[in-house]
C-alpha positions in Angstrom: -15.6 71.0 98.0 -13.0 71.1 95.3 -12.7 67.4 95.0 -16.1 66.4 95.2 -16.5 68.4 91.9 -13.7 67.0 90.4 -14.8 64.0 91.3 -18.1 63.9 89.7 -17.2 66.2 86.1 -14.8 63.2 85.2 -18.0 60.9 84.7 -19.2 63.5 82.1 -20.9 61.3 79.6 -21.0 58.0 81.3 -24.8 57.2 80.0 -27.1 54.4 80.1 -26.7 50.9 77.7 -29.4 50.6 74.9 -31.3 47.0 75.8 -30.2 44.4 78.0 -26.7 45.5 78.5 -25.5 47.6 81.0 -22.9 50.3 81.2 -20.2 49.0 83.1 -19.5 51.4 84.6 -22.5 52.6 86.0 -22.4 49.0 87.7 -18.9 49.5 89.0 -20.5 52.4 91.0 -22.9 50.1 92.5 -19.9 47.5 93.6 -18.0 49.8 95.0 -20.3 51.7 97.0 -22.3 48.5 98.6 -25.1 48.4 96.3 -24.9 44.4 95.6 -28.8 44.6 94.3 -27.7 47.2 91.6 -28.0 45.1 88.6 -29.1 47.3 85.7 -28.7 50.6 84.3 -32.6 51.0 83.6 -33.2 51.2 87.6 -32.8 54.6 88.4 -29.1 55.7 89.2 -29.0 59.2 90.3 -28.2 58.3 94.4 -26.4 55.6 93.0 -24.0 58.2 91.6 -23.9 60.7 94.3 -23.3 58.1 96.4 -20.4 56.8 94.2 -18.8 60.2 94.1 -18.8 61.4 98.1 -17.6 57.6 98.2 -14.7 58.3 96.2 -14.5 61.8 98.2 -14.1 60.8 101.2 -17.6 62.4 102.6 -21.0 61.2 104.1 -23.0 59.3 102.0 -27.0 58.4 101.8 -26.5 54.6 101.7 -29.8 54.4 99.6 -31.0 54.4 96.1 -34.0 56.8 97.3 -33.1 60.4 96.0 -34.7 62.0 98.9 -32.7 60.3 101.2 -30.1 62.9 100.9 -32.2 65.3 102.5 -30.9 62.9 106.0 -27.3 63.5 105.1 -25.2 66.6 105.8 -25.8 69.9 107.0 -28.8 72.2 105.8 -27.5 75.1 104.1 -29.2 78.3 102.2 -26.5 79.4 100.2 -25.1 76.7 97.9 -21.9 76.5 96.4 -20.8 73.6 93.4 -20.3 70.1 94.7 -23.0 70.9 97.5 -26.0 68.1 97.3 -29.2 69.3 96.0 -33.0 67.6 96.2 -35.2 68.2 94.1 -39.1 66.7 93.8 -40.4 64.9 90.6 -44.1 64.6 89.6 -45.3 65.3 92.7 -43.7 67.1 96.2 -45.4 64.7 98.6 -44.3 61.4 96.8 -41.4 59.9 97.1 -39.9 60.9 93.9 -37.2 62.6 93.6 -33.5 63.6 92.1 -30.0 64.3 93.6 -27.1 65.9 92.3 -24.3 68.5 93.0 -25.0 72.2 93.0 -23.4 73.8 90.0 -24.6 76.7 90.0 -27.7 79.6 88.6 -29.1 80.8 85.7 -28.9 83.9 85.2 -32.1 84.9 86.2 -32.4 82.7 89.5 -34.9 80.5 87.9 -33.4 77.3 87.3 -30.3 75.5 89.3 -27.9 73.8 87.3 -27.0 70.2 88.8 -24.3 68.0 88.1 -25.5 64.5 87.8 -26.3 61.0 87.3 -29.1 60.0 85.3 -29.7 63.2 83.9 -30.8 62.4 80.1 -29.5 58.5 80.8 -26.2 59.9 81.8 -23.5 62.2 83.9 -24.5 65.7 83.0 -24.9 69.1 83.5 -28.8 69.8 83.3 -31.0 72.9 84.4 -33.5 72.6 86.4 -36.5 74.9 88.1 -35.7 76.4 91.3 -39.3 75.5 92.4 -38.6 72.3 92.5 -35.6 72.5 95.5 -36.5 70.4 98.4 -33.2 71.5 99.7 -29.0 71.9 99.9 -27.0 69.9 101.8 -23.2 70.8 102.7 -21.7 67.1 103.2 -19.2 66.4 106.3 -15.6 64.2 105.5 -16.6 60.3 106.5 -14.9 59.7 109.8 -12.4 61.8 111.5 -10.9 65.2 110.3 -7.6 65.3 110.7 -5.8 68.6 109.5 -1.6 68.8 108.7 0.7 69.9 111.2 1.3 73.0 109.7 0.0 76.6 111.1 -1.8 78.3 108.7 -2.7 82.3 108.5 -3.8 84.9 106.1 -2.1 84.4 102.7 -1.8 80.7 102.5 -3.2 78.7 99.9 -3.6 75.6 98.9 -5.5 72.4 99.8 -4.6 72.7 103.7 -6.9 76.2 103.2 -9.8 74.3 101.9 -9.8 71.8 104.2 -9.8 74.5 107.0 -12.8 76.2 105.0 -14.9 73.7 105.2 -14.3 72.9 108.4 -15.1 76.4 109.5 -18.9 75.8 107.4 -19.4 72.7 108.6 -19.4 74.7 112.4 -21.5 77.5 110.5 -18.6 80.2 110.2 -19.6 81.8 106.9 -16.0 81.8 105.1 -17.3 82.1 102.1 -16.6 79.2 98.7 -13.8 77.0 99.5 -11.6 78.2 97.5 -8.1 77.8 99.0 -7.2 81.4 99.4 -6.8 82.2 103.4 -8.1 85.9 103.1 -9.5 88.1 105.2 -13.0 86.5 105.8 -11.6 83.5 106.7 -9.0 84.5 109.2 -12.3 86.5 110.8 -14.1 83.6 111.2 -11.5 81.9 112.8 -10.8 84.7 115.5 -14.4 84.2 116.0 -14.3 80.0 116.2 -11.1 80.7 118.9 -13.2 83.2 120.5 -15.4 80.4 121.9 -12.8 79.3 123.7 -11.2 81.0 126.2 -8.1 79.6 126.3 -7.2 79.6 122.8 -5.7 83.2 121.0 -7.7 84.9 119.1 -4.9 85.8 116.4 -6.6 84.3 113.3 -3.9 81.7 112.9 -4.7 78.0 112.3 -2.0 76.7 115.2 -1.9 73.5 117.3 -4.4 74.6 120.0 -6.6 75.9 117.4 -6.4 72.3 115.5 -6.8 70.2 118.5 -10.1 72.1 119.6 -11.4 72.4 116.5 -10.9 68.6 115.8 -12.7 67.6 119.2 -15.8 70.1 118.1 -16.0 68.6 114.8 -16.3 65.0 116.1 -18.9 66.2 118.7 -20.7 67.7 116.4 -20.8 64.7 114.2 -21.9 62.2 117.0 
């Protein structure tokens, strides 16, 4: 979920016009992600945003303004990790009120989630937030096909290849723990036990061409 982060922390400080104006900006999220009725910055912007930014990462988006939208998108997850999507309720849980941003991380008492966002103080922040307002997390799948390089990976790899395979195994509920590029031992577990579904596959822990091709065809059942 590397990119999705780096993604949204460049917008740091993008905020709101003063008056009649609005930020470009913020408007040029709204072009590019569809949103032709987006015409001011004073409308609320914080799906606009996430929206913008799994746009620009190549992952599922809501398609709406609504905040709670996102709670349609993705795959429901307990344990979040930063650039996951997180709902929260405003005023009221049973309105349709809402915010959305990506999971940054907890205080240090559990109480309150930080959330990188849009329209968070009339601009991209980092904001805290109570806990007890969570509607929920959502772990968000690549927008069309995966497709994965050629090469085999195996324990002690690195690099973007890694995440991608990461992800991939949470996105088919194999908890490899954060995405973090590093093929370790937890990850090349919870491959043997992704090829063990599969009979005819090895179960050696290496990301090889059989491995690739069946996990590929799983990943684009599971998102029809």
């Amino acid at each position: 979920m590397g990119n999705i982060v780096e993604v949204a922390s460049a917008e740091i400080g993008v905020r709101e016009v003063s008056g009649t104006r609005s930020n470009p900006q913020i408007l040029k999220y709204a072009k590019e992600t569809g949103f032709t009725n987006y015409t001011s910055d004073e409308s609320a912007w914080c799906s606009l945003f996430a929206n913008w930014v799994a746009h620009k990462a190549g992952l599922e988006r809501s398609n709406s303004l609504a905040a709670r939208s996102w709670l349609n998108v993705g795959i429901p997850i307990d344990h979040a990790e930063p650039g996951d999507v997180v709902v929260f309720w405003r005023e009221s849980r049973d309105s349709w009120k809402g915010h959305v941003g990506f999971f940054h991380g907890f205080s240090d008492d559990g109480s309150r989630v930080y959330c990188l966002g849009g329209n968070q103080g009339n601009q991209v922040s980092i904001t805290a937030k109570p806990v007890s307002k969570v509607l929920g997390y959502r772990r968000l799948r690549p927008d069309g096909p995966t497709t994965f390089s050629r090469k085999n990976l195996r324990k002690g790899h690195t690099g973007g290849d890694v995440v991608k395979l990461q992800d991939a195994l949470k996105q088919l509920g194999y908890n490899c723990g954060t995405s973090d590029g590093l093929f370790g031992s937890k990850t090349q577990q919870c491959l043997k036990d992704f090829q063990a579904t599969n009979p005819s596959l090895k179960i050696n822990g290496v990301f090889d061409k059989d491995t690739r091709e069946f996990m590929v065809e799983t990943l684009r059942i599971r998102m029809n």
